[in-house]
mmCIF file of the N, C-alpha and C atoms, coordinates in Angstrom:
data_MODEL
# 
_entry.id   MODEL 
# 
loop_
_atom_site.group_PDB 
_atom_site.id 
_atom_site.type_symbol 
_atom_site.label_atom_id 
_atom_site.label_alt_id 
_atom_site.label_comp_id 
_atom_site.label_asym_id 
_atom_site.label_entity_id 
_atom_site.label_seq_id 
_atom_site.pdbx_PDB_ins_code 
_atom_site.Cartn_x 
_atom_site.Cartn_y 
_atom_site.Cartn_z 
_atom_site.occupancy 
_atom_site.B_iso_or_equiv 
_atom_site.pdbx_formal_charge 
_atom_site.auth_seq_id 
_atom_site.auth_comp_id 
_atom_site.auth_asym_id 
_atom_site.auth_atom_id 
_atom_site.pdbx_PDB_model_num 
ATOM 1   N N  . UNK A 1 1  ? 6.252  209.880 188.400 1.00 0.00 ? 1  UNK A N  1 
ATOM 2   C CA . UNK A 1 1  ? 6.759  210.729 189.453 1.00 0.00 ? 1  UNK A CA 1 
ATOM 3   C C  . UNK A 1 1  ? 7.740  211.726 188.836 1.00 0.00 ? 1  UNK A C  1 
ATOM 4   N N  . UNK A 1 2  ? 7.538  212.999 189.105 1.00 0.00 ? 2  UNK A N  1 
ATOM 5   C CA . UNK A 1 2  ? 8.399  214.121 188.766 1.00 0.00 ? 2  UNK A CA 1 
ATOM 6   C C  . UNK A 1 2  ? 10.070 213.751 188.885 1.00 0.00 ? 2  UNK A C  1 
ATOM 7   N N  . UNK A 1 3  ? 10.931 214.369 188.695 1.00 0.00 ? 3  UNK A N  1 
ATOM 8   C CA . UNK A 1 3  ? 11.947 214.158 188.538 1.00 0.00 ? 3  UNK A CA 1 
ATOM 9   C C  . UNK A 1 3  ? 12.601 215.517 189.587 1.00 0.00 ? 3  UNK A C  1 
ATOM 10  N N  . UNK A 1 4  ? 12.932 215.297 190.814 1.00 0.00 ? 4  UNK A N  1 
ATOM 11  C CA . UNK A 1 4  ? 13.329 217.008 191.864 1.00 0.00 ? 4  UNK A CA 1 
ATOM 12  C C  . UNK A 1 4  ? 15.173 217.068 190.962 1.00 0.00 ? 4  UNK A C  1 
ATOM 13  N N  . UNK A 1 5  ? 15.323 218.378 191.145 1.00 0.00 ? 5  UNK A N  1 
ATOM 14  C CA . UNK A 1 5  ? 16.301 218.819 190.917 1.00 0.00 ? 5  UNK A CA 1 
ATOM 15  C C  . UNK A 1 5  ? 17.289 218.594 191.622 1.00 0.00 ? 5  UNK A C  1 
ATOM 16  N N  . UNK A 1 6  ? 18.625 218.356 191.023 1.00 0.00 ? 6  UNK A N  1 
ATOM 17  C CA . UNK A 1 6  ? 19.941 218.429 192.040 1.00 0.00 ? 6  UNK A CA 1 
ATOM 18  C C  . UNK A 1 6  ? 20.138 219.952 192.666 1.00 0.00 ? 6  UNK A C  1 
ATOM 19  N N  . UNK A 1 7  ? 19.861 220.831 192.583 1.00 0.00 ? 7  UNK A N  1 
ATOM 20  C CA . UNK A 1 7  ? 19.957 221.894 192.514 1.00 0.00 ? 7  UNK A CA 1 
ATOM 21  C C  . UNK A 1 7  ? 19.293 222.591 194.463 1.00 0.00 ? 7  UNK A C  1 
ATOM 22  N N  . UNK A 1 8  ? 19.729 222.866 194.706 1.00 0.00 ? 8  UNK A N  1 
ATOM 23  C CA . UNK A 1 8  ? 19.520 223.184 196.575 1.00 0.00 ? 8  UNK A CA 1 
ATOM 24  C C  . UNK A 1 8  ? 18.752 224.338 196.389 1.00 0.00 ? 8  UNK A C  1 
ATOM 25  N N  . UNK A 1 9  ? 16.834 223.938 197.143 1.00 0.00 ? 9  UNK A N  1 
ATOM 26  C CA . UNK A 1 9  ? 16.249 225.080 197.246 1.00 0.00 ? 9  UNK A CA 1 
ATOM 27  C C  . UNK A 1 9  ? 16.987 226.482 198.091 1.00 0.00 ? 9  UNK A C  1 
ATOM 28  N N  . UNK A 1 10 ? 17.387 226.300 198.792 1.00 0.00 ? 10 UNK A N  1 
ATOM 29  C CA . UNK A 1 10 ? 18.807 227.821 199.406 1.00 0.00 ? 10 UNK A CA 1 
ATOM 30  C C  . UNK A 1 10 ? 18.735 228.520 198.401 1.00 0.00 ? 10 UNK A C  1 
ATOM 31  N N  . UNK A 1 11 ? 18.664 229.862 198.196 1.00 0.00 ? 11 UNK A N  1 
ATOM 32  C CA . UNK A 1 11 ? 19.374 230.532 197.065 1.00 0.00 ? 11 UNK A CA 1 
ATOM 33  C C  . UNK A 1 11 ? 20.844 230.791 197.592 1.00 0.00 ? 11 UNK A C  1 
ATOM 34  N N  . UNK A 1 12 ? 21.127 230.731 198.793 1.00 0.00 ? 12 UNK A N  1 
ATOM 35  C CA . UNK A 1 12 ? 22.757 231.000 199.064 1.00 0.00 ? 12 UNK A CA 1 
ATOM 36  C C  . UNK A 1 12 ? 23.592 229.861 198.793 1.00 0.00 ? 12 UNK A C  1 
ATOM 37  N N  . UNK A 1 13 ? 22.981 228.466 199.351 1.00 0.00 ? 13 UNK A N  1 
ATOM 38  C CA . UNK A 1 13 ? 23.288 227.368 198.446 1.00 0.00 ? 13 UNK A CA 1 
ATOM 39  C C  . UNK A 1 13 ? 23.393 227.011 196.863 1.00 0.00 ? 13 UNK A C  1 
ATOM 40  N N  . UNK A 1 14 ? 22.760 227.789 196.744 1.00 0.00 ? 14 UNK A N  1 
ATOM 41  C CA . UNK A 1 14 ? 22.587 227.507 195.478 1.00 0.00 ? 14 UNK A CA 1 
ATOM 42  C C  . UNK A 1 14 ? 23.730 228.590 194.423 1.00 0.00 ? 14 UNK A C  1 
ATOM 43  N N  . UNK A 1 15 ? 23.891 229.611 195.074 1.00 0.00 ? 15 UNK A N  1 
ATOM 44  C CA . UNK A 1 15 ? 25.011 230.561 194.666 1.00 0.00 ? 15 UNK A CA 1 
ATOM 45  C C  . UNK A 1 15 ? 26.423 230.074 194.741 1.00 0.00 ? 15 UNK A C  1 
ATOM 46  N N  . UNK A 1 16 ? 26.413 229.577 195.869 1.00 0.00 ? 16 UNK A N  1 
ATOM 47  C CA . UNK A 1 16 ? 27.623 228.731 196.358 1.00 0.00 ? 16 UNK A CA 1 
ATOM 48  C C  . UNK A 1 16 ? 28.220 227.548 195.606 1.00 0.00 ? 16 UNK A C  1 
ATOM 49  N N  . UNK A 1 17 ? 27.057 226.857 195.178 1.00 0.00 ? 17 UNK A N  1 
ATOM 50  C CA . UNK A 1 17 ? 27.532 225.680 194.569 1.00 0.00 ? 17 UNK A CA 1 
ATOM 51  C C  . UNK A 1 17 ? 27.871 226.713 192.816 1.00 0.00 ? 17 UNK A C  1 
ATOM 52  N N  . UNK A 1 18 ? 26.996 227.346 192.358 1.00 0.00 ? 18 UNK A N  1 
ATOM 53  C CA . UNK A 1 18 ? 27.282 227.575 190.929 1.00 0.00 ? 18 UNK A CA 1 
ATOM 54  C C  . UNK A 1 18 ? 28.738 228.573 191.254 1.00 0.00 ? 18 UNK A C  1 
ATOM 55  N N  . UNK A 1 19 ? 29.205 228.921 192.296 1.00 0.00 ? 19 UNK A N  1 
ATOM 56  C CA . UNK A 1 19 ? 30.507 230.015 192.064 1.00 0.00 ? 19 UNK A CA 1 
ATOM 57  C C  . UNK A 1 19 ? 31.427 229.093 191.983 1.00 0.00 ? 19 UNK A C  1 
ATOM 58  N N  . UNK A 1 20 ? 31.136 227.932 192.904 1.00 0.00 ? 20 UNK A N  1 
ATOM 59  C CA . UNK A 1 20 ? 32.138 227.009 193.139 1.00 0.00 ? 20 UNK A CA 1 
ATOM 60  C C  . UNK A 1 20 ? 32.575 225.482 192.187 1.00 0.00 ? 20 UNK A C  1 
ATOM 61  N N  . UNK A 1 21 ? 31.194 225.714 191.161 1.00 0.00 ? 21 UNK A N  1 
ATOM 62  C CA . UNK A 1 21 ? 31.918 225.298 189.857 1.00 0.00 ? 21 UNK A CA 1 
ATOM 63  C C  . UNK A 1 21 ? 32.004 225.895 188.757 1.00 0.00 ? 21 UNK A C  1 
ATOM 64  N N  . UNK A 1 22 ? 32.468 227.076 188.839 1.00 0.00 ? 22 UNK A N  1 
ATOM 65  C CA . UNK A 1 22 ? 32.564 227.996 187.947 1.00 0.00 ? 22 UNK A CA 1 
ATOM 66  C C  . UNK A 1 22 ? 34.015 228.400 188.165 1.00 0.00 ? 22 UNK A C  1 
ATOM 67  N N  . UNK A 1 23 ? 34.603 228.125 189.188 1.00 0.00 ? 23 UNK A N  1 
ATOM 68  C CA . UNK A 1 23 ? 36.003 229.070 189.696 1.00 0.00 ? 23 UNK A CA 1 
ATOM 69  C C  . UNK A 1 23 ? 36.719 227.109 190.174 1.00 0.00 ? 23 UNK A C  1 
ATOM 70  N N  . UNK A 1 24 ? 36.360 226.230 189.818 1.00 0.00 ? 24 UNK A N  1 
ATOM 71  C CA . UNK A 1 24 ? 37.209 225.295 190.138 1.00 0.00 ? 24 UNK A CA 1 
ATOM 72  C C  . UNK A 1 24 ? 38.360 225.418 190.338 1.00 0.00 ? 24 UNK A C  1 
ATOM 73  N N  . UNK A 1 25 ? 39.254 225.124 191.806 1.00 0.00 ? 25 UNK A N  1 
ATOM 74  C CA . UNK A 1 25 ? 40.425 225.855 191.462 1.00 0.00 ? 25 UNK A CA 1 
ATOM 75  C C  . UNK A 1 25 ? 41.286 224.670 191.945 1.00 0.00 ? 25 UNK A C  1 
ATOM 76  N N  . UNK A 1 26 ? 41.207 223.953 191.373 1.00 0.00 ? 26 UNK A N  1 
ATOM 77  C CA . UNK A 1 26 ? 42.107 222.780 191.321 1.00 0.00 ? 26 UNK A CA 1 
ATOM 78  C C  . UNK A 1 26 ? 43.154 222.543 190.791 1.00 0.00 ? 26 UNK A C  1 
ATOM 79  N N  . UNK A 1 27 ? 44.058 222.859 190.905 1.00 0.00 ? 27 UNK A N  1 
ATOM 80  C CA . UNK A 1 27 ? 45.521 223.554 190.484 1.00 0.00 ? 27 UNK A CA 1 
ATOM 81  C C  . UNK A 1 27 ? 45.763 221.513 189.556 1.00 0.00 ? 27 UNK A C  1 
ATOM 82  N N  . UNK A 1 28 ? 45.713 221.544 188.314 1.00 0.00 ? 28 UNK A N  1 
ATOM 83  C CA . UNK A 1 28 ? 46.050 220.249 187.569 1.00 0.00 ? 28 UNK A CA 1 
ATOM 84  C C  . UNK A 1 28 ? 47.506 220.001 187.943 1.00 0.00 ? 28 UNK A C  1 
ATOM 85  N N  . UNK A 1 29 ? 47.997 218.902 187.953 1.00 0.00 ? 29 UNK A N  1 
ATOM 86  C CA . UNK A 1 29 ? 49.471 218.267 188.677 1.00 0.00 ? 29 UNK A CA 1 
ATOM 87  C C  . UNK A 1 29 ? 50.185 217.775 186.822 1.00 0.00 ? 29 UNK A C  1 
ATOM 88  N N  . UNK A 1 30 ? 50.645 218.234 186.295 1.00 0.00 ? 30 UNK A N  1 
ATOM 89  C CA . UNK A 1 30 ? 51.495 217.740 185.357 1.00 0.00 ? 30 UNK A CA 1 
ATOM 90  C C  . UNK A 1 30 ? 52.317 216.238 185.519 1.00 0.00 ? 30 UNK A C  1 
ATOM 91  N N  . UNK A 1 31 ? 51.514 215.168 184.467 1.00 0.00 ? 31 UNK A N  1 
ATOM 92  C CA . UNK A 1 31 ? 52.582 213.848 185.348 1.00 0.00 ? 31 UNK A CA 1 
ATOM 93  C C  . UNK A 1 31 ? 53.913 213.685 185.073 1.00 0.00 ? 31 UNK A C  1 
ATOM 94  N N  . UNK A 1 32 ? 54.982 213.197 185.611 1.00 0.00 ? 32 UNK A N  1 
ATOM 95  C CA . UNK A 1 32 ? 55.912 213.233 185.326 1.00 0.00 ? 32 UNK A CA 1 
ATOM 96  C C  . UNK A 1 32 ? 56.588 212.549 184.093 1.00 0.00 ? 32 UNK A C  1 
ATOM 97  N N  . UNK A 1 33 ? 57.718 212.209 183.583 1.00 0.00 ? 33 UNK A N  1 
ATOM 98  C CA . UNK A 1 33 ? 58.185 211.226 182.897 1.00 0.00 ? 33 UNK A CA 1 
ATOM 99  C C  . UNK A 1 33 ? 57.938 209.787 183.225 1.00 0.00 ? 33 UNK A C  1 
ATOM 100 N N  . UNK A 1 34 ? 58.425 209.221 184.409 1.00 0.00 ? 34 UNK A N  1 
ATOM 101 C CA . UNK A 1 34 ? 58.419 208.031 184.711 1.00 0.00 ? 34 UNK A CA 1 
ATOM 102 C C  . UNK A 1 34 ? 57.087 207.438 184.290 1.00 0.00 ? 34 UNK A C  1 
ATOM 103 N N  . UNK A 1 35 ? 55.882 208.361 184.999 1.00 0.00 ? 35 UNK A N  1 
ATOM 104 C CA . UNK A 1 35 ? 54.088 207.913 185.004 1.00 0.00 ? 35 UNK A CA 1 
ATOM 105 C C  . UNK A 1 35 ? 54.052 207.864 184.071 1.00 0.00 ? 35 UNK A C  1 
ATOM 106 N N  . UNK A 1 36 ? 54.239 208.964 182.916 1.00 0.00 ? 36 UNK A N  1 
ATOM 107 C CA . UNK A 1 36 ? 54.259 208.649 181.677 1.00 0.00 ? 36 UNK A CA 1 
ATOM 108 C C  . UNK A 1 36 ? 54.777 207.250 180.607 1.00 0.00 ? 36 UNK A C  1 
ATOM 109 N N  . UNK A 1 37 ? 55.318 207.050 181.241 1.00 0.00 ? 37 UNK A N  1 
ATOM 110 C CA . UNK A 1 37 ? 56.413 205.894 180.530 1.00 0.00 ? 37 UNK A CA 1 
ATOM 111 C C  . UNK A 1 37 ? 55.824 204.853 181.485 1.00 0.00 ? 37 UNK A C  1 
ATOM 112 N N  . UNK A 1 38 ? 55.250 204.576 182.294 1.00 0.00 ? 38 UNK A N  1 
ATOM 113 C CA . UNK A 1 38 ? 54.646 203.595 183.138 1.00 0.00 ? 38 UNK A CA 1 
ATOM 114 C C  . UNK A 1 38 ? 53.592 203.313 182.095 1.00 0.00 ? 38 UNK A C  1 
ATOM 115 N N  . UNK A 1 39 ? 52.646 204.251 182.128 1.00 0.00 ? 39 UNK A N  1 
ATOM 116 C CA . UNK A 1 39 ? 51.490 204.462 181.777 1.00 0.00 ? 39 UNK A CA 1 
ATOM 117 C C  . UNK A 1 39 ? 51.514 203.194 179.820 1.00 0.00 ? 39 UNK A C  1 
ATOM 118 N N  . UNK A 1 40 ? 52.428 204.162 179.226 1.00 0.00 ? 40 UNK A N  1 
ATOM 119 C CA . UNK A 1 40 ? 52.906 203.501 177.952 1.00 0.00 ? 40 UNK A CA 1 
ATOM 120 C C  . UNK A 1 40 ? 52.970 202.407 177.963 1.00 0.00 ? 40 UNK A C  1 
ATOM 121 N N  . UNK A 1 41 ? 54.103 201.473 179.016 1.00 0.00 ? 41 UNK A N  1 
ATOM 122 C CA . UNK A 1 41 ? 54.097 200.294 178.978 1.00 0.00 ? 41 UNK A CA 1 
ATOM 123 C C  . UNK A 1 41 ? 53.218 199.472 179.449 1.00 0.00 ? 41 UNK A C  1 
ATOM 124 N N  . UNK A 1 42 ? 52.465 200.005 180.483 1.00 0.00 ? 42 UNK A N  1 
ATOM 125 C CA . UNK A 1 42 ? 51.337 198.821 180.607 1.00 0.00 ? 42 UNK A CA 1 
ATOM 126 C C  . UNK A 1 42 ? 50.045 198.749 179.876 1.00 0.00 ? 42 UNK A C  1 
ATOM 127 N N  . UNK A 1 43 ? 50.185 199.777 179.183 1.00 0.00 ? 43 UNK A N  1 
ATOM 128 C CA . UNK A 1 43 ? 49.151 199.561 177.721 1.00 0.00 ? 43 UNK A CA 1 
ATOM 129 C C  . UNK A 1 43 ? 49.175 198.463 176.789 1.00 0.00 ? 43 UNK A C  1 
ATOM 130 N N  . UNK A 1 44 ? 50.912 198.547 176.993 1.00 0.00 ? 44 UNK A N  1 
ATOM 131 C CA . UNK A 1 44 ? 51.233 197.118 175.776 1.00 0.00 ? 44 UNK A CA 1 
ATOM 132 C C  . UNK A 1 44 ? 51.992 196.312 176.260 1.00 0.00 ? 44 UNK A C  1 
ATOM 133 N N  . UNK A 1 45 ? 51.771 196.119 177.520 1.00 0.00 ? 45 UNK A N  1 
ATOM 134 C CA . UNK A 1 45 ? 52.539 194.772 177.978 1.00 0.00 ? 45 UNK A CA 1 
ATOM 135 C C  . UNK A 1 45 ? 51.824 194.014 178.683 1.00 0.00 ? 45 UNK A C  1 
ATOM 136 N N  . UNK A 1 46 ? 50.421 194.200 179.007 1.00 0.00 ? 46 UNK A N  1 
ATOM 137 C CA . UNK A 1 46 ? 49.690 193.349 179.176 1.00 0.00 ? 46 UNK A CA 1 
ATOM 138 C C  . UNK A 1 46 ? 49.413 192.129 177.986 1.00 0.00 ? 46 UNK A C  1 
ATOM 139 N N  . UNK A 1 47 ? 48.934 192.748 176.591 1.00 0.00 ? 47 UNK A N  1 
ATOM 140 C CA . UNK A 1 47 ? 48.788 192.129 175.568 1.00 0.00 ? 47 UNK A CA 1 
ATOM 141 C C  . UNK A 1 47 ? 50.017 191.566 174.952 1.00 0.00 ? 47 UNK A C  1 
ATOM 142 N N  . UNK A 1 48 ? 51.324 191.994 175.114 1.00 0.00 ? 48 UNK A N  1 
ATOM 143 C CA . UNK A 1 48 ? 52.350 191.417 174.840 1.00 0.00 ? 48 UNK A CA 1 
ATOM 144 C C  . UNK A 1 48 ? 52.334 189.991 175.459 1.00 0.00 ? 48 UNK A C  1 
ATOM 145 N N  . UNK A 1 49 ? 52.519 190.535 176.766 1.00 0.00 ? 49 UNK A N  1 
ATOM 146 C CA . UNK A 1 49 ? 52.461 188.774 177.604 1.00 0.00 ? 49 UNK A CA 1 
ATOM 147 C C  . UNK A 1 49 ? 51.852 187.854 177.209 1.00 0.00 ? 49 UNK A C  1 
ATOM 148 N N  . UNK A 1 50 ? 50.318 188.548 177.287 1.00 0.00 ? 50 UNK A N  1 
ATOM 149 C CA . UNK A 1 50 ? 49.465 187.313 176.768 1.00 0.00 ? 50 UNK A CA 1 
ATOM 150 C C  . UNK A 1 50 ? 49.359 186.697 175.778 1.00 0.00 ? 50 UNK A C  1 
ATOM 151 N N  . UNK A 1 51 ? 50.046 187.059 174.618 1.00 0.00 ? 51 UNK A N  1 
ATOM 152 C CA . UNK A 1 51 ? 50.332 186.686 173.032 1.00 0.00 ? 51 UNK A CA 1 
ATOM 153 C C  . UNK A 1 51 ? 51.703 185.508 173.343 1.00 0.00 ? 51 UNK A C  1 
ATOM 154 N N  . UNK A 1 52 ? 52.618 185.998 174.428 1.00 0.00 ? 52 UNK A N  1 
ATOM 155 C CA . UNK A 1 52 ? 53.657 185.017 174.205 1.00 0.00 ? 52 UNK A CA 1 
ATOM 156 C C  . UNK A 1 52 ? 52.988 183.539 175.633 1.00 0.00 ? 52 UNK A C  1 
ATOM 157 N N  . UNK A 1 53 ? 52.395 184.139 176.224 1.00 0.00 ? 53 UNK A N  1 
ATOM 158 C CA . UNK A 1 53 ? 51.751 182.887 176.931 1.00 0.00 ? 53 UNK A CA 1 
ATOM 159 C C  . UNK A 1 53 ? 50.963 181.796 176.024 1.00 0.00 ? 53 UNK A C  1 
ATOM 160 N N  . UNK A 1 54 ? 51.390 180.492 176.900 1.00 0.00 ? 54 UNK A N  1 
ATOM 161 C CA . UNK A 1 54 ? 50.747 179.491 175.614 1.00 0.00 ? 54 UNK A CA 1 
ATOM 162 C C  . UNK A 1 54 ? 49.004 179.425 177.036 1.00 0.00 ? 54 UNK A C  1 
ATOM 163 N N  . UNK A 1 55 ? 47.946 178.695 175.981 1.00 0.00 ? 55 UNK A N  1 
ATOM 164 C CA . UNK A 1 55 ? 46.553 178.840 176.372 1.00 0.00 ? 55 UNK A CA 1 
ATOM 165 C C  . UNK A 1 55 ? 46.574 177.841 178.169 1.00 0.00 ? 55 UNK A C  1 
ATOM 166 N N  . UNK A 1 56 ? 47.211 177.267 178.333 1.00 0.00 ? 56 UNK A N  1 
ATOM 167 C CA . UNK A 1 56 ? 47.436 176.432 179.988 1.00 0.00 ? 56 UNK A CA 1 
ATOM 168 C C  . UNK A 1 56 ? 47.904 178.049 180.636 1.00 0.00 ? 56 UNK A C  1 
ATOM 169 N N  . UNK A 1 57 ? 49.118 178.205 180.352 1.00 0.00 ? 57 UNK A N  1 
ATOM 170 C CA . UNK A 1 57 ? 49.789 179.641 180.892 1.00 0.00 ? 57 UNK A CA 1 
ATOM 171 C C  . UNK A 1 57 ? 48.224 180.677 181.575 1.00 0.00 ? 57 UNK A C  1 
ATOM 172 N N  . UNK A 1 58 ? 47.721 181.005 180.314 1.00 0.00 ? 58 UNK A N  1 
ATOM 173 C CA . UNK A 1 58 ? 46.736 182.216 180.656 1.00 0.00 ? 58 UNK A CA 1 
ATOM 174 C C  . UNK A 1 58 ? 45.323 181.635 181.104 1.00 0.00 ? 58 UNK A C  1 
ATOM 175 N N  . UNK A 1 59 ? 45.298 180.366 181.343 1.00 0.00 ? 59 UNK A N  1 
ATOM 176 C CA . UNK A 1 59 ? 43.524 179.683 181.807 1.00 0.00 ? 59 UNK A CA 1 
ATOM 177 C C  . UNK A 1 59 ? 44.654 179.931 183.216 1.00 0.00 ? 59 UNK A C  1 
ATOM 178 N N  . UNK A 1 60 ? 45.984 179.585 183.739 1.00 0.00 ? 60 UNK A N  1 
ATOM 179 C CA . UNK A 1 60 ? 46.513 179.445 184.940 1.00 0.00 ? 60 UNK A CA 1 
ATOM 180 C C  . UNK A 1 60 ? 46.332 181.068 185.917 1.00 0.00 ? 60 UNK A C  1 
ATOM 181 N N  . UNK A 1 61 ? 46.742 181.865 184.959 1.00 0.00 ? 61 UNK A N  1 
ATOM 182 C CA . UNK A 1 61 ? 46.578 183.337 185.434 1.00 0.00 ? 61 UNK A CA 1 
ATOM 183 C C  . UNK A 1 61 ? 45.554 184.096 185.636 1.00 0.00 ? 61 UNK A C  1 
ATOM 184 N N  . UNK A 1 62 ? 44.362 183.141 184.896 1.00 0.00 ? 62 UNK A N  1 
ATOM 185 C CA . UNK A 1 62 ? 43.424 183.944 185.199 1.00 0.00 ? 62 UNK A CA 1 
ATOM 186 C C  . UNK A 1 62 ? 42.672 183.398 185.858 1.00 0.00 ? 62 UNK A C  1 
ATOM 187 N N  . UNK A 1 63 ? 42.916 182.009 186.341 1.00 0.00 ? 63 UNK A N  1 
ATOM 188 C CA . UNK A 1 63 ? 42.579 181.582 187.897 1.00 0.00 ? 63 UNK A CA 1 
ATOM 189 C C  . UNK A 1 63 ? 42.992 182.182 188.923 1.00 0.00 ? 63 UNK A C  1 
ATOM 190 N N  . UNK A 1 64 ? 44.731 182.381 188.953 1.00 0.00 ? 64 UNK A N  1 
ATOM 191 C CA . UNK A 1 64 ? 44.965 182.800 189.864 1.00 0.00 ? 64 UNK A CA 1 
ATOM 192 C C  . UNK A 1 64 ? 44.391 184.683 190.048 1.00 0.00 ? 64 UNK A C  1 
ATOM 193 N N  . UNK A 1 65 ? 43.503 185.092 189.025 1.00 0.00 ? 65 UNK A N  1 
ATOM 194 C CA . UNK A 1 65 ? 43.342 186.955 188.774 1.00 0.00 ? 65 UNK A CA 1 
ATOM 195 C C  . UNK A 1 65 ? 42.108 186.825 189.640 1.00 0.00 ? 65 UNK A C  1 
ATOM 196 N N  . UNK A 1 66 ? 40.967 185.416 189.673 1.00 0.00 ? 66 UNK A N  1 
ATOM 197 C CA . UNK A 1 66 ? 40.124 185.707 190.133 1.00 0.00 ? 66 UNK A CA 1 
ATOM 198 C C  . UNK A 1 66 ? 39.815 184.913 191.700 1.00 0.00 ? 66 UNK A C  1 
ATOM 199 N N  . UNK A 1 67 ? 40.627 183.810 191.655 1.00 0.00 ? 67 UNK A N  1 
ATOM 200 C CA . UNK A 1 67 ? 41.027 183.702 193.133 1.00 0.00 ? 67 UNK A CA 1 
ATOM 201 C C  . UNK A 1 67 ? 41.633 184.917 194.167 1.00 0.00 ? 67 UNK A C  1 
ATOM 202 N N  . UNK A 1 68 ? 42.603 185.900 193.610 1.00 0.00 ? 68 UNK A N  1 
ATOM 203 C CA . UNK A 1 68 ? 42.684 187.376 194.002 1.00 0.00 ? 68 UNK A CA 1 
ATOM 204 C C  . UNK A 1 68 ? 41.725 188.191 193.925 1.00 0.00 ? 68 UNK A C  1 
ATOM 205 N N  . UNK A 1 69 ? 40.648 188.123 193.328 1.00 0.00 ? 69 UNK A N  1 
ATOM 206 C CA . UNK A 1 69 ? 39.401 188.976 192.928 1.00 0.00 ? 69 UNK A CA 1 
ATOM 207 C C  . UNK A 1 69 ? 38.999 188.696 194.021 1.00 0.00 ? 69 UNK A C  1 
ATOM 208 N N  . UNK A 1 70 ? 38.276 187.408 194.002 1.00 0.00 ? 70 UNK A N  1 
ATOM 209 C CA . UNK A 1 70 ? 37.401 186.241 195.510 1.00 0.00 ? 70 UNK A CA 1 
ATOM 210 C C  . UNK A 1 70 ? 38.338 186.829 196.497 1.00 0.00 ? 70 UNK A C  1 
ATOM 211 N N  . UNK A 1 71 ? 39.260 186.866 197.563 1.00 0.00 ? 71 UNK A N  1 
ATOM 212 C CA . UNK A 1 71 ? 39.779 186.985 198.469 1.00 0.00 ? 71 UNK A CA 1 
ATOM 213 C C  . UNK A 1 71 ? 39.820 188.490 199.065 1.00 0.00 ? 71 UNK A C  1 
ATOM 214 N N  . UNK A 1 72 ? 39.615 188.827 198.190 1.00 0.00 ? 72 UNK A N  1 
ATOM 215 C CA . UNK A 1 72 ? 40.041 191.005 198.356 1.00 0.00 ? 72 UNK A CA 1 
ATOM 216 C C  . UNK A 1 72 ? 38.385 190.945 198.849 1.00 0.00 ? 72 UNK A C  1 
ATOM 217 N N  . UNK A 1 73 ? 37.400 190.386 198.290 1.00 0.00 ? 73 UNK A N  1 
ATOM 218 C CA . UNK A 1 73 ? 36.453 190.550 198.899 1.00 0.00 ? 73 UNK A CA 1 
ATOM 219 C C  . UNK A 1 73 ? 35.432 190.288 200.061 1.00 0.00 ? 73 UNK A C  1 
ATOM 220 N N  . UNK A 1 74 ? 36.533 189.663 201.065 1.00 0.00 ? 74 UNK A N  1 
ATOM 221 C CA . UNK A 1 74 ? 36.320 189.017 202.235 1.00 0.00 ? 74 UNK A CA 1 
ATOM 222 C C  . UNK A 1 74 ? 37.140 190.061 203.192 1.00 0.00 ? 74 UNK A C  1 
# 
């Protein structure tokens, strides 16, 4: 079976969509310090923790990660 195009038989549609990702005008938000520095630490403080957790500690947490997993999905 052929493969149809994303592309909208319209030619006004079709103008529309190529102006309108061509001129994206999504003004980008600069993040701040804090996000930044959020961002940093939970890169390496996940793996921090888990290095100083002994192996009971992290089989415990990651019961309790997927008992929270199971429940969010009800």
């Amino acid at each position: 079976m052929a493969k149809r195009s994303k592309k909208p038989a319209d030619l006004n549609r079709l103008a529309a969509t190529i102006v309108g990702e061509a001129t994206d005008e999504t003004p980008s938000v600069p993040e701040s310090q804090q996000q930044l520095a959020g961002r940093q630490g939970g890169k390496k403080g996940g793996k921090t923790r888990a290095a100083r957790m002994s192996a009971e500690e992290r089989s415990q947490a990651a019961k309790r990660a997927a008992e929270a997993r199971w429940a969010s999905r009800s």
